[in-house]
N, C-alpha and C positions, 0 to 999 in steps of 0.2 A: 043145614048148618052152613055157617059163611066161615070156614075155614079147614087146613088141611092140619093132619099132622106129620110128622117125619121123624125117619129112623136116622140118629147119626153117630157113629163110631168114632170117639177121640183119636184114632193113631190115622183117622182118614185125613185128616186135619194140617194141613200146612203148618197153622199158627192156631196150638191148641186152645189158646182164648178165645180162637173165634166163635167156639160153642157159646161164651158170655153174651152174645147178640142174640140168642134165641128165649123165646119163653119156654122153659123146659118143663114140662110134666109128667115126666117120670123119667127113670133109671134106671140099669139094669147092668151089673157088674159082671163079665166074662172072664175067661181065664186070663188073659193079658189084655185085654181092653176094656173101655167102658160104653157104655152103647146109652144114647139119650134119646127118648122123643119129645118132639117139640112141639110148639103151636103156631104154624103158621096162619095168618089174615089169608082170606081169599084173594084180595083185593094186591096183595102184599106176594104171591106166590112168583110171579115171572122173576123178579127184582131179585126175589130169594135163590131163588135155581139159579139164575145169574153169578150171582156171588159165592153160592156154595161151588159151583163149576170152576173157579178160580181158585178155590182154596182149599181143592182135593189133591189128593195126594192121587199122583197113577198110580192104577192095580185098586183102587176103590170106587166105591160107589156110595151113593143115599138113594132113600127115597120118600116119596111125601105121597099120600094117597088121602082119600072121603074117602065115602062107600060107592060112590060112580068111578074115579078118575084115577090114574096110580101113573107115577112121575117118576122115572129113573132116571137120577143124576151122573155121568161120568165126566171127567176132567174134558171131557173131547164130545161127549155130547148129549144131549136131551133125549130121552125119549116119552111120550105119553099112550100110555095106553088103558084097558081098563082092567078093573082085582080079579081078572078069571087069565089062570096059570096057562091055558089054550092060547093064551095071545101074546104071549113073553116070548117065541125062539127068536125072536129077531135081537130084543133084549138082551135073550141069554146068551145068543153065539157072539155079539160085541162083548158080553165082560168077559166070557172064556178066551177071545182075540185078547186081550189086557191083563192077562195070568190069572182071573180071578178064578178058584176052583167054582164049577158047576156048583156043588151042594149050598154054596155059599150065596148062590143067584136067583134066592128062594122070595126075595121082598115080602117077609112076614112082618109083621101082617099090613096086608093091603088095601083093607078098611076097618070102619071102625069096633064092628061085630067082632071081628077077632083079634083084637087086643087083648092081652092078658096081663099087662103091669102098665 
């Protein structure tokens, strides 16, 4: 496939329209937020992390994964690594440093096999 997708939380959002610049395919309503995944181009991926890194709110994160590759976006920095949970600590202890609770530092789902909406 030539392209990612990504998980991303409206309250993560500087400027909540900026979810309007994504092709969004699908949805999924939470208790107080709304969580979208998207369709990011392959080609289109750096330019996107770029921009969404600008227009996160501290204390959040995104992410964008295939089935090889998985992209955690923080206000402050990139990381790439691949969908097996053995390769996140380094991930995980930067978003615990930025208040974000462990449980939360889970980047479900991390390809495309386990997507469920």
């Amino acid at each position: 496939m030539n392209e990612y997708h990504g998980i991303i939380i409206d309250i993560s959002l500087r400027n909540p329209l900026f979810i309007e610049k994504f092709n969004i395919i699908g949805s999924k309503k939470g208790m107080d937020y709304q969580a979208y995944k998207v369709l990011v181009e392959r080609e289109d991926i750096n330019s996107v992390m770029l921009e969404m890194q600008k227009n996160l709110v501290e204390g959040f994160y995104c992410h964008f994964y295939d089935n090889s590759s998985l992209f955690v976006v923080f206000s402050d920095k990139i990381f790439k690594a691949i969908p097996n949970p053995k390769s996140w600590s380094k991930i995980i202890k930067h978003g615990r440093l930025r208040g974000i609770p462990e449980e939360q530092l889970d980047f479900s789902p991390s390809k495309f096999e386990e997507e469920e909406w």
